[in-house]
C-alpha positions in Angstrom: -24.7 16.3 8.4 -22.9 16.2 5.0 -19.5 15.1 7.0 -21.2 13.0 9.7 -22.4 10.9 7.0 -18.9 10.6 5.2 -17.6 9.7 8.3 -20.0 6.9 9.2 -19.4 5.1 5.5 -15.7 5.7 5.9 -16.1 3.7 9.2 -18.8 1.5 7.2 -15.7 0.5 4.5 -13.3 -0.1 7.6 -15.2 -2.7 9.0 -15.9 -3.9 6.0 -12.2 -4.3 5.1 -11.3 -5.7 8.9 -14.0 -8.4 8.4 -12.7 -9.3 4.8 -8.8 -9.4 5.0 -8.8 -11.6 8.9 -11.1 -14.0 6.6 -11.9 -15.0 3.8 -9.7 -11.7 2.1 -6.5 -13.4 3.9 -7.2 -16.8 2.5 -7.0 -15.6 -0.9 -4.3 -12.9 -0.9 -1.7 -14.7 0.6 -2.4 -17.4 -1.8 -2.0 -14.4 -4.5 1.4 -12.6 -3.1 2.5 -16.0 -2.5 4.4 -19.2 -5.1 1.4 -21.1 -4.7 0.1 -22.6 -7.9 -3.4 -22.4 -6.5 -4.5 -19.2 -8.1 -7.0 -18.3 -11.2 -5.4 -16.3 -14.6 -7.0 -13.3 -12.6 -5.1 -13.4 -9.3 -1.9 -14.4 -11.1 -1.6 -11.6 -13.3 -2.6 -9.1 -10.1 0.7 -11.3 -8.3 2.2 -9.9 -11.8 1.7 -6.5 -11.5 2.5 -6.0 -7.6 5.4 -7.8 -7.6 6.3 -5.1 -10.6 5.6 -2.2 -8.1 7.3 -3.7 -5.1 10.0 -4.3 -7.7 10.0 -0.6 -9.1 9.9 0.5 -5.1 13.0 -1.3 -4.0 15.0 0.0 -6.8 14.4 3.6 -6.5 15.2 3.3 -2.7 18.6 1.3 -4.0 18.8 4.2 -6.4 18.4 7.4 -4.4 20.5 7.0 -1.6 20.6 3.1 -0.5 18.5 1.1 2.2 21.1 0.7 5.5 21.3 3.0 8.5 17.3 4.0 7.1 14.2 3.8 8.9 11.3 2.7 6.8 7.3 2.0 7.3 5.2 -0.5 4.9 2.2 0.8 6.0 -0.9 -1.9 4.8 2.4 -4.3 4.5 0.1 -7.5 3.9 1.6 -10.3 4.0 5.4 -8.9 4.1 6.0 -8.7 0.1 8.0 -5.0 0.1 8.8 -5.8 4.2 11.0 -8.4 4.1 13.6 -7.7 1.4 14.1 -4.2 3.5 15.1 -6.0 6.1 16.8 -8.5 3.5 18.4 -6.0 2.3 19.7 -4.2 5.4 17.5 -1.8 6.5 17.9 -0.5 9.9 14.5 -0.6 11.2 11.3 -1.7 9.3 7.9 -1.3 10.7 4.8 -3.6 9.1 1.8 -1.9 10.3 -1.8 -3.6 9.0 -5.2 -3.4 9.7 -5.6 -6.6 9.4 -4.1 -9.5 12.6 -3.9 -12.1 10.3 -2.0 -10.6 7.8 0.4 -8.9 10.5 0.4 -12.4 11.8 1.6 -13.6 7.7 4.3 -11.3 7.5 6.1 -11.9 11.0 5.5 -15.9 10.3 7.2 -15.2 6.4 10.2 -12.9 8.6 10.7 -15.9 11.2 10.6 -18.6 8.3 13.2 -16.5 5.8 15.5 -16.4 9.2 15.7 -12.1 9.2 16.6 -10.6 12.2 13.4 -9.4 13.8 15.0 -7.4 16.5 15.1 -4.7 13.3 10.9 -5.2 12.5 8.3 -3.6 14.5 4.8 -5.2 14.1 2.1 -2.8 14.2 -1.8 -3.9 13.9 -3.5 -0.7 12.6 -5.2 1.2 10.0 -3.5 4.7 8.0 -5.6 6.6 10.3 -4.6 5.2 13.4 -0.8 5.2 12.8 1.7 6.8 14.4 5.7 6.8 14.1 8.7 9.0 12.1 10.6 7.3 9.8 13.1 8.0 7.0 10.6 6.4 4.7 7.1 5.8 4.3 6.0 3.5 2.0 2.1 2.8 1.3 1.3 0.0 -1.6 -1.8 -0.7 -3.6 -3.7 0.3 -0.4 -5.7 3.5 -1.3 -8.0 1.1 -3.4 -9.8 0.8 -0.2 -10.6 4.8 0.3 -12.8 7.0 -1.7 -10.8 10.5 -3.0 -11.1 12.2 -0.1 -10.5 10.3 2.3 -7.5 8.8 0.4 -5.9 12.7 0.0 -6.6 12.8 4.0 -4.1 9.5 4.4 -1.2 11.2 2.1 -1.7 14.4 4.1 -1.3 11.9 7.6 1.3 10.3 5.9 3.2 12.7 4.8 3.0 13.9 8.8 5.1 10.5 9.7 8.0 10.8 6.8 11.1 13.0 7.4 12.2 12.8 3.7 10.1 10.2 1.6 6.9 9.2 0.8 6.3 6.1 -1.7 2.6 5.5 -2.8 0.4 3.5 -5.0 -3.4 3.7 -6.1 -5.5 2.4 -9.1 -5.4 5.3 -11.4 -8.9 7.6 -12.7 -9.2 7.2 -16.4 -12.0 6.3 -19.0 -10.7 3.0 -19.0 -10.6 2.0 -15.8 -13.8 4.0 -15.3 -16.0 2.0 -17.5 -14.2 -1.5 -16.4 -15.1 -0.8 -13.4 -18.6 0.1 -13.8 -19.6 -2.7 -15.8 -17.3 -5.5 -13.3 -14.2 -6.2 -14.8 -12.4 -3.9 -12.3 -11.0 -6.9 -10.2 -13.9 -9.1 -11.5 -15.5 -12.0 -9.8 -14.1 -13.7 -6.4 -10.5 -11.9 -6.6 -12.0 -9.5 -4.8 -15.1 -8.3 -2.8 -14.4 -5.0 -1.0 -15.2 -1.6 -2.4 -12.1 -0.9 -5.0 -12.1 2.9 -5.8 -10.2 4.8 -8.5 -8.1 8.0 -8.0 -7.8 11.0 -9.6 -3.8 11.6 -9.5 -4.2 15.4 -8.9 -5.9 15.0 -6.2 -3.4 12.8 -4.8 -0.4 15.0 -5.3 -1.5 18.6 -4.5 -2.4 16.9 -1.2 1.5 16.1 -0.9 2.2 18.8 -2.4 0.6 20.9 0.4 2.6 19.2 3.2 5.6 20.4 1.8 6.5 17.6 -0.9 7.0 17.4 -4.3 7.1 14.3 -7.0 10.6 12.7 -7.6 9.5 10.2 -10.2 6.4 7.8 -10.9 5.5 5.1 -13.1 2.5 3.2 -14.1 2.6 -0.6 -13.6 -0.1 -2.7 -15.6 -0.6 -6.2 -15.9 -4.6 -7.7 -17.0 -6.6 -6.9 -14.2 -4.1 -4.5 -12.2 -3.5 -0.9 -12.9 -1.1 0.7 -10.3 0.2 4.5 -10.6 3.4 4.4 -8.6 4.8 8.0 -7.2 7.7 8.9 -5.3 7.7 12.4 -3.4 10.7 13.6 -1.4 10.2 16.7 0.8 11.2 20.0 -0.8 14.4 21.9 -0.1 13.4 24.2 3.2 11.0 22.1 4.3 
């Protein structure tokens, strides 16, 4: 009963999330990962802080071993903002999977407009659970804010099923902090945002790599007011 009931809220939250981000949730996110000017002190300083991750993201993949002749995934891509500079930027094959059409729709309309060659983007509507693929890479951004702990340890364990050598992820840290911000509504207060957000432990969010045969490469935490991002990168072990 116990796991019936997790499994009925988990698909609770995913409707939840569809409705939200092909309404009302596109609206204002595109506006935020976007140069609009339309945008409250809130939403600009969360544009802050995930352009500092996709940032962080594309230099450790310049870093490491460079972008052309690699296959990579942006799975939750939104609206195209770590998408399109891969492709910028020469990678052989990107795929920008969402659950949501609309922002699928966003990111292939941002890809068109920028003049990339789409013949090297795949456009996948789906959620982490549904996706399927093996890539070089597999990158997954400020998406786990969606999933409670467990279920967000099963999506690195999926995810870690569809990488041949990398796995890039970001999630709103567990502390004290963020704990109490979040219990008394400054967590992403107000209209910026009104879908469950949950905060991670970290540990449980690496052993779970760890036990597909991964281990940690680097990670850093991005903070602006109002965004609080743990960014890790896990390679897969030697013999793996």
């Amino acid at each position: 009963m116990k796991e019936e009931g997790l499994q009925e809220q988990k698909q609770s939250e995913k409707v939840e999330v569809l409705t939200y981000f092909n309404g009302t949730g596109f609206e204002r996110w595109n506006r935020i990962y976007s140069n609009s000017d339309d945008v409250n002190k809130v939403q600009r300083n969360i544009r802050i802080g995930h352009q500092k991750t996709v940032d962080d993201v594309i230099s450790w993949i310049k870093e490491a071993e460079g972008i052309a002749q690699k296959t990579f995934c942006d799975a939750g891509c939104g609206v195209g903002s770590l998408s399109l500079p891969l492709v910028e930027l020469g990678a052989a094959a990107v795929t920008a999977s969402d659950i949501s059409e609309a922002m699928v729709a966003e990111t292939k309309r941002r890809a068109e407009l920028e003049g990339l060659d789409l013949t090297r983007m795949t456009f996948k509507i789906s959620d982490l659970e549904s996706l399927k693929g093996s890539f070089h890479t597999v990158i997954c951004l400020d998406v786990f804010i969606h999933y409670p702990q467990k279920a967000a340890e099963e999506m690195v364990r999926h995810l870690c099923n569809l990488t041949d050598q990398r796995l890039i992820v970001s999630f709103a840290p567990y502390t004290p902090l963020l704990a109490l911000l979040k219990a008394i509504g400054q967590f992403f207060p107000g209209p910026s945002k009104t879908t469950r957000a949950y905060i991670l432990r970290e540990k449980g969010i690496v052993d779970a790599a760890i036990n597909c045969g991964f281990r940690i490469k680097r990670r850093k935490l991005n903070q602006a007011p109002f965004y609080f991002s743990q960014l890790i990168e896990f390679e897969k072990a030697d013999g793996v």
